[in-house]
C-alpha positions in Angstrom: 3.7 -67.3 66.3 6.5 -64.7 64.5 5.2 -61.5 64.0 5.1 -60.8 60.0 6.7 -57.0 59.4 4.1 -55.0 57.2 5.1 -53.9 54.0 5.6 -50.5 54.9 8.4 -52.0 57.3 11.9 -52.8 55.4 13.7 -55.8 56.0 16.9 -56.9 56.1 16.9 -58.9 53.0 15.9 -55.7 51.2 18.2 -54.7 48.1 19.6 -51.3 47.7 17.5 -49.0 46.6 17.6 -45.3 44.9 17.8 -42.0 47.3 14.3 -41.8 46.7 12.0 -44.7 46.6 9.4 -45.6 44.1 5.6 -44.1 45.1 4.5 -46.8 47.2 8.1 -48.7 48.2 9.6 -48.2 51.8 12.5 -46.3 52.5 15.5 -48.3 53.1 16.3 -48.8 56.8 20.0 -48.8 58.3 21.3 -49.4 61.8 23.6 -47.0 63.7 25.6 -50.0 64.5 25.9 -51.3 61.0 26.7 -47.9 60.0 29.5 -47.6 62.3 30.4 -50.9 63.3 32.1 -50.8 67.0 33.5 -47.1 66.0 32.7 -44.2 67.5 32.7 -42.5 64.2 32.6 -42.9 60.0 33.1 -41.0 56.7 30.2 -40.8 54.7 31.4 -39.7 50.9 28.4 -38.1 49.5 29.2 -37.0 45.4 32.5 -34.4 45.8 31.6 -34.2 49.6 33.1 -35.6 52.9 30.6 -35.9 56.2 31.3 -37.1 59.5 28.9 -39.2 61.0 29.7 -39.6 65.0 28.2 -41.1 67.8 28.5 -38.8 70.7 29.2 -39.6 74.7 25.3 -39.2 75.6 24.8 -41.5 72.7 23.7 -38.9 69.6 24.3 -38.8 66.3 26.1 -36.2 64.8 26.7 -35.6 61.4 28.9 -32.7 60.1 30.1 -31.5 56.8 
């Protein structure tokens, strides 16, 4: 039998959702590998701003402005 997630687990099917969820909703889960995707690094634009998200040789994320 297939384990049922609880509903304070996201799933995969969930639809974006604001930067803050509603009282009671769970926070919207993303992947590292989604994120970047075979790369070692992204840009995230955040608003006016720029950030670097990178994945470093022992395997850490690191996110800089």
């Amino acid at each position: 039998m297939t384990e049922q997630p609880t509903p304070s687990e996201p799933t995969p099917t969930d639809q974006p959702s604001p930067a803050s969820p509603a009282p009671g909703e769970p926070a919207r889960l993303l992947r590292s590998e989604d994120l970047l995707q075979g790369a070692r690094e992204v840009w995230i634009e955040h608003g006016n701003e720029r950030y670097r998200l990178r994945l470093t040789a022992s395997g850490k994320l690191y996110l800089t402005k």
